[in-house]
C-alpha positions in Angstrom: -19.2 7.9 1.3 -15.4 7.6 0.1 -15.6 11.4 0.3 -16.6 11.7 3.4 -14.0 8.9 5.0 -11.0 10.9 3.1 -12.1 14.1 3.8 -13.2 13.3 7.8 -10.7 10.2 8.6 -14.2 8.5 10.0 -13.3 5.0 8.4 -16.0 3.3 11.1 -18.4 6.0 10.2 -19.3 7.0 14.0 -19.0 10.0 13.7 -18.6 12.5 10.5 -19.5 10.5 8.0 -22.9 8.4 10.2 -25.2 10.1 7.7 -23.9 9.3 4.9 -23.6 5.3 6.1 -27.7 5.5 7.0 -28.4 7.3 3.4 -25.9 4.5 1.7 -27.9 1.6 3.7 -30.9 2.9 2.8 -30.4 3.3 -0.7 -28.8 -0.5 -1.1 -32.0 -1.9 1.2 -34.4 -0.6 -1.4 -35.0 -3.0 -4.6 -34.1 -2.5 -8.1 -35.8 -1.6 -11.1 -37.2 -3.6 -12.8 -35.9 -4.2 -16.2 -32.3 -5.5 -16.6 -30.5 -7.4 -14.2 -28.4 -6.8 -11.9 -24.4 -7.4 -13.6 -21.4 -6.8 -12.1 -19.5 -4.2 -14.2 -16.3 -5.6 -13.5 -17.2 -9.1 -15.3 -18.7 -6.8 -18.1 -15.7 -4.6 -18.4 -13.4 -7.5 -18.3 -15.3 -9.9 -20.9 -15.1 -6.3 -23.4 -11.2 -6.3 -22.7 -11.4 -9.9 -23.3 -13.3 -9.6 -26.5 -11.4 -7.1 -28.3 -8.4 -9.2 -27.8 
């Protein structure tokens, strides 16, 4: 997607990049494995910065 808007300039996605908008809707629509939870890997990366402090 970030491709797409720096290659294209499509920032709304109307045009170029429309595709890859559906395929990136899609793919956050569907649900997760199950397993682990969902964490947000900028809490994780700062609690490691954190921790080695």
């Amino acid at each position: 997607m970030l491709s797409c808007w720096a290659s294209s300039g499509d920032l709304a996605s109307s045009t170029a990049c429309r595709d890859a908008a559906a395929r990136l809707q899609e793919c956050m629509r569907k649900p997760q494995a199950k397993g682990k939870p969902r964490v947000s890997s900028i809490n994780y990366l700062l609690a490691r910065t954190n921790a080695q402090r």
